[in-house]
Structure formats: C-alpha cells, structure tokens
TORDO-807034 format. One record per residue (C-alpha): y, z, x; chain. Coordinates in steps of 0.2 Angstrom, whole numbers. Layout:
+-------+-------+-------+-------+
| north |    up |  east | mitor |
+-------+-------+-------+-------+
|     Y |     Z |     X |     A |
...
+-------+-------+-------+-------+
***
This chain:
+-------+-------+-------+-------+
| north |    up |  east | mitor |
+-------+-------+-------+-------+
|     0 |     0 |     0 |     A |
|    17 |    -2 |     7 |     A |
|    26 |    13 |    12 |     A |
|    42 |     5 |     5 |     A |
|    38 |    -2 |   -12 |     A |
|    50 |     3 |   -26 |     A |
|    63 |     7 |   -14 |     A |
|    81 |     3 |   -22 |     A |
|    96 |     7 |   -12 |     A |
|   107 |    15 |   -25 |     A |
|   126 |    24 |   -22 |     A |
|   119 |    37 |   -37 |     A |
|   106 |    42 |   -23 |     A |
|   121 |    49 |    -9 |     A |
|   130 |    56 |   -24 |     A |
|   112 |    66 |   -29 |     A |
|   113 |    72 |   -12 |     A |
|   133 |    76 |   -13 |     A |
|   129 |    89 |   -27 |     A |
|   112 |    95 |   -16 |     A |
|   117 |   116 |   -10 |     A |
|   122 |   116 |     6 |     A |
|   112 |   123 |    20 |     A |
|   122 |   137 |    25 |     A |
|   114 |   142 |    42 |     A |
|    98 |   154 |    43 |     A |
|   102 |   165 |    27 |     A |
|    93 |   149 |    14 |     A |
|    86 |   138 |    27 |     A |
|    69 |   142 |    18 |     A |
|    74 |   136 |     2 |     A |
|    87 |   122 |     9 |     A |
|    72 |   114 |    16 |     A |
|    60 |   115 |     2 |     A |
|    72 |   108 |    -9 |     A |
|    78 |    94 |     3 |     A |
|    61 |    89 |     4 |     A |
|    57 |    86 |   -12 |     A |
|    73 |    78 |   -17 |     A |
|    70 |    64 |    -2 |     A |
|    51 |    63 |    -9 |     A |
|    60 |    59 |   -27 |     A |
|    73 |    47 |   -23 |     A |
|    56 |    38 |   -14 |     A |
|    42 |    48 |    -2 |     A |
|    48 |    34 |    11 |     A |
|    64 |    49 |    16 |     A |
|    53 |    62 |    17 |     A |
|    40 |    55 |    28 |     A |
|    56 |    46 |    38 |     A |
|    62 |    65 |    40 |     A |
|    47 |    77 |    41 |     A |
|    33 |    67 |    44 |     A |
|    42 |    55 |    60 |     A |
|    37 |    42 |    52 |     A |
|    41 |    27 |    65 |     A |
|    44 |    10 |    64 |     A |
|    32 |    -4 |    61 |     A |
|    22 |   -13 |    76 |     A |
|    25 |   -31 |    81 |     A |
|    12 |   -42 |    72 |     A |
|    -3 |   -48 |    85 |     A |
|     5 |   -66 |    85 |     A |
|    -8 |   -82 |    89 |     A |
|    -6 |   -90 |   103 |     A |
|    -2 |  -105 |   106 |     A |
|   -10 |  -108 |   124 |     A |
|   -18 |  -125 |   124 |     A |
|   -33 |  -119 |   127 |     A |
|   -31 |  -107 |   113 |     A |
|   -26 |  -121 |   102 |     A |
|   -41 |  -131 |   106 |     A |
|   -52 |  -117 |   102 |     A |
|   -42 |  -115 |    83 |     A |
|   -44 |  -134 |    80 |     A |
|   -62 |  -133 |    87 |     A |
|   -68 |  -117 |    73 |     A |
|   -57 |  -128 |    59 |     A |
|   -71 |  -140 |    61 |     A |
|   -86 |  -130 |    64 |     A |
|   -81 |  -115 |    55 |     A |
|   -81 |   -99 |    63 |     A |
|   -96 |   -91 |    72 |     A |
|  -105 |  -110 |    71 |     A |
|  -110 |  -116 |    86 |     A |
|  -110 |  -136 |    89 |     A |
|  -129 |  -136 |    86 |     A |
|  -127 |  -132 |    68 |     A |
|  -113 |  -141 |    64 |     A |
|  -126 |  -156 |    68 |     A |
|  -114 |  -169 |    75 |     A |
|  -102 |  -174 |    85 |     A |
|   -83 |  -175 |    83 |     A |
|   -67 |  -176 |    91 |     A |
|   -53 |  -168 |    94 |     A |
|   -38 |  -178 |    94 |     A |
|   -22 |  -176 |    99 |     A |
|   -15 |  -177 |    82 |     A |
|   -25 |  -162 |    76 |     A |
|   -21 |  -154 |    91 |     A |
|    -3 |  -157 |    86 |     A |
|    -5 |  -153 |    69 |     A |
|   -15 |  -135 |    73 |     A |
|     0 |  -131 |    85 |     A |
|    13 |  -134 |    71 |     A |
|     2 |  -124 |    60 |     A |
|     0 |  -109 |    70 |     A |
|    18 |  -109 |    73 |     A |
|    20 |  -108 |    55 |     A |
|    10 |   -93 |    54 |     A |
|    17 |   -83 |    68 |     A |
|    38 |   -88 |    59 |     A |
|    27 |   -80 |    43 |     A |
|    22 |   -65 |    55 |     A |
|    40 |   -62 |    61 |     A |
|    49 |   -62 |    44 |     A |
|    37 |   -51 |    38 |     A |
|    38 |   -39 |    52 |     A |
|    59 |   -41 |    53 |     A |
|    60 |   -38 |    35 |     A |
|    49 |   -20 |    37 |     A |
|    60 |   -16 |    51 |     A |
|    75 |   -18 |    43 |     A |
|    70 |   -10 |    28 |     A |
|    64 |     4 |    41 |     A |
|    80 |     4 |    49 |     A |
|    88 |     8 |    32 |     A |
|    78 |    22 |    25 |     A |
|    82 |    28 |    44 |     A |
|   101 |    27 |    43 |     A |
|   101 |    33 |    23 |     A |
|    89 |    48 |    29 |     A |
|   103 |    54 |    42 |     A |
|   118 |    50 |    29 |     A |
|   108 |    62 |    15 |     A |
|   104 |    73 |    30 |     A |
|   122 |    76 |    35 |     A |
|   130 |    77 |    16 |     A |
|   117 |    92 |    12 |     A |
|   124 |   104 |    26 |     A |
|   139 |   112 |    27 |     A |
|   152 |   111 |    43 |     A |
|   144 |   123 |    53 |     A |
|   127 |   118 |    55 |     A |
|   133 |   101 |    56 |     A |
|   139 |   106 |    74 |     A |
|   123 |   108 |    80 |     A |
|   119 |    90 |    76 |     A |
|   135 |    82 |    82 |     A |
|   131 |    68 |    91 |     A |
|   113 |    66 |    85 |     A |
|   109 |    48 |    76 |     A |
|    90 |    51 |    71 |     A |
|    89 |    60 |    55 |     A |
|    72 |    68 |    61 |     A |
|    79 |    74 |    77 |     A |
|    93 |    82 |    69 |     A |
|    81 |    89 |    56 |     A |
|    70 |    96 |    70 |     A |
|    88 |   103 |    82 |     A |
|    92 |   111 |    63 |     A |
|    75 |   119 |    62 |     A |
|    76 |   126 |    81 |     A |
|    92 |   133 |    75 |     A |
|    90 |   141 |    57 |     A |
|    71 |   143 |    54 |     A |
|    61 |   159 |    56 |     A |
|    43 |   159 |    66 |     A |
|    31 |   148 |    59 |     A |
|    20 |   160 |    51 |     A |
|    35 |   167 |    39 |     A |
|    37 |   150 |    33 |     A |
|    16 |   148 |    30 |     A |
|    17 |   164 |    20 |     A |
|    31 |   162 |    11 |     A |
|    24 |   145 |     6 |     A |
|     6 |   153 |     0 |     A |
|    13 |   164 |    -9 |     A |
|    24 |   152 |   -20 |     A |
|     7 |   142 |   -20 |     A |
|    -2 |   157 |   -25 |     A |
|    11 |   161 |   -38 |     A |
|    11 |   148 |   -49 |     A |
|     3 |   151 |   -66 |     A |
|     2 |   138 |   -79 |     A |
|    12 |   145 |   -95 |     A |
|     0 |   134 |  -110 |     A |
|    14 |   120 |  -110 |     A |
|    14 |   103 |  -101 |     A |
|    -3 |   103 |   -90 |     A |
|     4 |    85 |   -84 |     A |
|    21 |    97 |   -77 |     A |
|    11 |   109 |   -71 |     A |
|    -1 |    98 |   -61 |     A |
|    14 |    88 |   -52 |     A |
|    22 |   104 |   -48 |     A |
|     5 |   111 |   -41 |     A |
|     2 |    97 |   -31 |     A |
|    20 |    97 |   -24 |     A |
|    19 |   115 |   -17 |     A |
|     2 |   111 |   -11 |     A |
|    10 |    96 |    -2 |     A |
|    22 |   105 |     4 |     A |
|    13 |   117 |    10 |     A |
|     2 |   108 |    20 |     A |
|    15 |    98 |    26 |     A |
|    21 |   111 |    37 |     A |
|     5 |   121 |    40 |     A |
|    -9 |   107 |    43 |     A |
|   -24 |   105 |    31 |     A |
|   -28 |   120 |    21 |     A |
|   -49 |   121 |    17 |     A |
|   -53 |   110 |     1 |     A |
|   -63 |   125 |    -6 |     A |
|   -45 |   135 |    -6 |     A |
|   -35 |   123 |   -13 |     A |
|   -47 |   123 |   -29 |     A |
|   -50 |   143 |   -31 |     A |
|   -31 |   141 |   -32 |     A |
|   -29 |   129 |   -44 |     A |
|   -43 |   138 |   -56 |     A |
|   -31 |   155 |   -54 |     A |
|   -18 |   147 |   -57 |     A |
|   -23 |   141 |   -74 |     A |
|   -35 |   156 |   -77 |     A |
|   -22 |   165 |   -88 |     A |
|   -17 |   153 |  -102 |     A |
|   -29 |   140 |  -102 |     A |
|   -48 |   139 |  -107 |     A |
|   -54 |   128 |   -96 |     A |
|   -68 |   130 |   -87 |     A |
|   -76 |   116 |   -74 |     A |
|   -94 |   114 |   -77 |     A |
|  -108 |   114 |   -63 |     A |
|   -93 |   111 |   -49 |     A |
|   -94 |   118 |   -28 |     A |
|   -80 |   123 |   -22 |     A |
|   -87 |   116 |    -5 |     A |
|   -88 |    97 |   -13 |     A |
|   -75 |    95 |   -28 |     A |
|   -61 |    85 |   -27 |     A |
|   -46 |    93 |   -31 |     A |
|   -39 |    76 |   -39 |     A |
|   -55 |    75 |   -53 |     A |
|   -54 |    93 |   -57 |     A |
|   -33 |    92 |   -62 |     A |
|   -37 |    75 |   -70 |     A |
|   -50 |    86 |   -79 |     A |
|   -41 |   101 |   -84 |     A |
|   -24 |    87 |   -89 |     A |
|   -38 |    79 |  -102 |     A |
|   -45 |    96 |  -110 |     A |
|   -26 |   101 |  -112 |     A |
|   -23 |    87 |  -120 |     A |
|   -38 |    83 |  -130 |     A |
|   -36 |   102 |  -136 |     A |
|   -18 |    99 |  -144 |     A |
|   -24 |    83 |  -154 |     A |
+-------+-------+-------+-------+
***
C-alpha cells in the first residue's frame, strides 16, 4: 500500500495545528506528545511516521541497464522467453539491429517510467517532511522553540525536544500502561471504543517496542469485562489475533442492539 495515499495538502490542516495546546516545556510534555501524535496520525499516519517513526525517503528504483550486452540479453529472453534456453525454443533466430534498437528505446522507456515514479514519491516525501516541521514548530510555544532553532528535520527537532522535556523512559511506559490499562468500555459505541483501544495500544507500543500478544488481549477482555457480555469462545491468549477478537466483540455489540 502506499504510505502516502489520501494525502491532501490542506491550509485547514496548519490551522488544526494553530489551535493544538502548546507544549510548554517539561510540565505537559507527556500529554503534548500524546496528543501531537495522534493529531499528525489523523490529518494522515504519513506525519506521524515522518516524526516518530523516522520514516525516510524512498530508494532510487533498480533502473535496467542499457549495456549492449545487457540489451542483447533483454531482446534475446523477448524471443525465448525467460528461463528458455535456445534448445527449447527449437529454432533459430536473429537478432537484428532493429530490435536491438527498438529494445534500447523500450528500456529507456521503462527506466523515464521508473524515475517519475520515484521523483514523484520523493517530492511527496519531501512535503509531508517540510509540513511535519511547520505543524512541529506551530504546536510549541517560544521557549521550547529555542532549543530547536536552527534545526530543519522535524524528527530531529522532535528528538532535541524529547532530550529536553521528557522524563526517563520507564515513566513514560508506565504512564502509557496505565492509560491502556484504564480504559473501560462504558456500553455505548463498541466501533469508538475499539479505535480508541487500538490508538493507546499503538501508541503505546510505539514508544515502548512490542508488547506480548497474550497481553494485549487480557487487556482488551478487562477492558470490556464491566459493561459488556461478551465472552470469546474456545480462544488462547498465546494464538488470537487481537484484530478478529475486536471485529468479534464490534459484531455482538451490534447484533445485540438490533
């Protein structure tokens, strides 16, 4: 899939951002970056992963070469096909120097095809890039903003912000588990609760690694314990899928309200 489809460059986006509470310094930097996470994650998950996930530019295409030798050998498996060896194909044929001509033009073609491609992801790249510092710089007040001064990749300025601001490593995990722990679904929109589920799990492990998949799912099931009946049949916590079981619980919900 590509990382950047339904991507829109919108000005209603920076003025999202322009309303966005300001980071003040170490005092909300906790909550700043939750919420400036999953703000960039809703204008498109192409920010977020630009931001907190260094997500880098695409790689130049393996172009074809265009050697002679190269092109004698594309025109040659045109005629026998690929893998066939002259044996099979049965009989003799030649390769002239119009095909040869014609299979250096093609390949040409292909590799102009390769490069527009390629440029048009790295501009589109380079966009969510500079966008990413702009939303960046609007969500943090004058203060912090000093520490960044100078600094035109929105990751490394996030990264010189959480040197600054964030407190050890393990406070954030906790403080993240616990508000993953916390959650209970209230009887009312199991689709809501789902997507907000799976945000603070993703959140969560975007910062922490990979939780156990056993985990994730006791958690789930406490979190919906209280105010739903739903109960998984015949499932191990060592081999569910967390994605069936909340597709599971969305349909009893549903199905019970009908």
């Amino acid at each position: 899939m590509n990382d950047t489809e339904g991507l829109v460059y919108s000005a209603q986006d920076v003025d999202l951002f322009n309303e966005f509470p300001k980071l003040e310094g170490k005092s909300n930097w906790e909550v700043w970056k939750y919420q400036f996470y999953a703000a960039l994650n809703t204008v498109h998950p192409m920010y977020a992963k630009v931001v907190f996930q260094n997500k880098q530019p695409p790689d130049p295409p393996a172009y074809l070469s265009i050697r002679p030798k190269d092109v004698i050998r594309a025109a040659i498996e045109d005629k026998l096909g690929v893998g066939q060896t002259f044996e099979e194909y049965g009989h003799a044929f030649t390769v002239t120097k119009q095909i040869l001509k014609e299979k250096e033009a093609e390949i040409k073609e292909k590799n102009k095809a390769l490069l527009e491609d390629f440029e048009k992801k790295k501009d589109r790249w380079m966009n969510v890039n500079h966008r990413a510092w702009i939303f960046l710089h609007v969500c943090i007040q004058r203060g912090p903003r000093t520490f960044i001064k100078g600094i035109s990749d929105p990751r490394d300025a996030f990264l010189t912000l959480e040197a600054q601001f964030a407190p050890p490593h393990w406070v954030s995990t906790v403080r993240s588990f616990n508000k993953l722990s916390e959650i209970c679904y209230d009887g009312s929109n199991p689709m809501d609760f789902v997507r907000n589920f799976q945000e603070k799990l993703q959140y969560l492990t975007e910062f922490t690694g990979s939780i156990p998949s056993g985990l994730e799912l006791c958690l789930f099931i406490k979190s919906i314990a209280a105010n739903s009946r739903y109960e998984p049949s015949d499932w191990d916590p060592e081999t569910a899928d967390l994605e069936s079981l909340c597709l599971d619980f969305i349909q009893f919900e549903t199905t019970k309200r009908e």
